[in-house]
N, C-alpha and C positions, 0 to 999 in steps of 0.2 A: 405607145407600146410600153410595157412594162418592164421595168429593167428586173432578169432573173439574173438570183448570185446565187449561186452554188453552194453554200457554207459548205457543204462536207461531199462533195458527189461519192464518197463509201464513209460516212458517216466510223459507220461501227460495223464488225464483226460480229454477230452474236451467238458465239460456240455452244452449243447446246451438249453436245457429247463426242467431240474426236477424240479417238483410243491414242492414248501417251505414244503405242508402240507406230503406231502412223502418221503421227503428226508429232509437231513441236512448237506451243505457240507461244512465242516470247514478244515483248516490249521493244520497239525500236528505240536506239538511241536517241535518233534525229526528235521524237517526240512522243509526248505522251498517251497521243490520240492516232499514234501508228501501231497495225496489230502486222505481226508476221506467221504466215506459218508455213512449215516447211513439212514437205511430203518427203518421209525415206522407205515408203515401199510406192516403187512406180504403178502396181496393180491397184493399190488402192483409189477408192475415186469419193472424196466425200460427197454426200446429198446437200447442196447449198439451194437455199429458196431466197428470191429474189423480188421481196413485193415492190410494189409502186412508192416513192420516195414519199417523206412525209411532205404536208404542205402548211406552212404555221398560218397563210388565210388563202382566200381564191381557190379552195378544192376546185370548185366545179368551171374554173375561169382558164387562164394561161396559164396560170402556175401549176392548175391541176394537171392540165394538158402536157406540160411537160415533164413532169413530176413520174408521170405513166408513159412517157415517151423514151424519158431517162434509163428508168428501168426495163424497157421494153429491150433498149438499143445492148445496157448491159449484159440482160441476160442472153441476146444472141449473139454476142461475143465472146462469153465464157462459155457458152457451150458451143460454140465453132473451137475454142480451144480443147476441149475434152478432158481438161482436166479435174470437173470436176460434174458429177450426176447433178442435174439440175431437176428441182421441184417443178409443176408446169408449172407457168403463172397465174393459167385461169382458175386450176385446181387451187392454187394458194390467196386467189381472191378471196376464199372463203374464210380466212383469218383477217380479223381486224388489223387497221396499220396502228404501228404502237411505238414510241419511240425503245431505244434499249433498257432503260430502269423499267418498263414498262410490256415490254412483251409476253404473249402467252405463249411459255415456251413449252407448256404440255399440249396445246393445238398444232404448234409448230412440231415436236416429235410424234406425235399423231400422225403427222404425214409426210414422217421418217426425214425430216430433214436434221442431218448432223450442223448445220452454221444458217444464219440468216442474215443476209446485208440489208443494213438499215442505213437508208442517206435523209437528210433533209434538204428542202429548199424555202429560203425565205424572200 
């Protein structure tokens, strides 16, 4: 069996446009690779999209498999929380997976998502 590690199971945040007056997204102390953001109008709901984790080999193997499992499990747990409008997944298969210096983030606001979680697994 393959041993999978996780490096980053929420890798990055990648804010594409949350309005300053609904969010506030600052630097964790704790470290450099923590994003926070905080919601001060409870009405607001950002559009987060939630593709399949990247996989550095084995797309189509175990790694891939859970790589798409991962984010499967993520994304119907942030949206059993409601906090945030969630892009579908199958609609957002249609964007390449990219890491964050890398994203196509005019594909990705195309289909109105305000943030995109990007994880890797190696």
């Amino acid at each position: 069996m393959t041993r999978i590690r996780c490096l980053a199971a929420v890798a990055a945040a990648v804010l594409l446009g949350l309005t300053p007056t609904s969010s506030a997204v600052r630097a964790s102390p704790v470290g450099q690779n923590d994003v926070t953001i905080t919601l001060s109008n409870p009405a607001y709901h950002p559009r987060l999209a939630v593709p399949d984790f990247l996989v550095a080999d084995d797309e189509q193997g175990e790694l891939g498999q859970a790589a798409t499992a991962i984010a499967d499990v993520l994304w119907n747990d942030l949206d059993f929380e409601r906090e945030f409008y969630l892009i579908n997944r199958r609609t957002s298969s249609r964007v390449p997976l990219a890491p964050p210096d890398a994203l196509p983030v005019d594909r990705w606001t195309a289909l109105g998502a305000d943030a995109v979680l990007v994880g890797t697994l190696v």
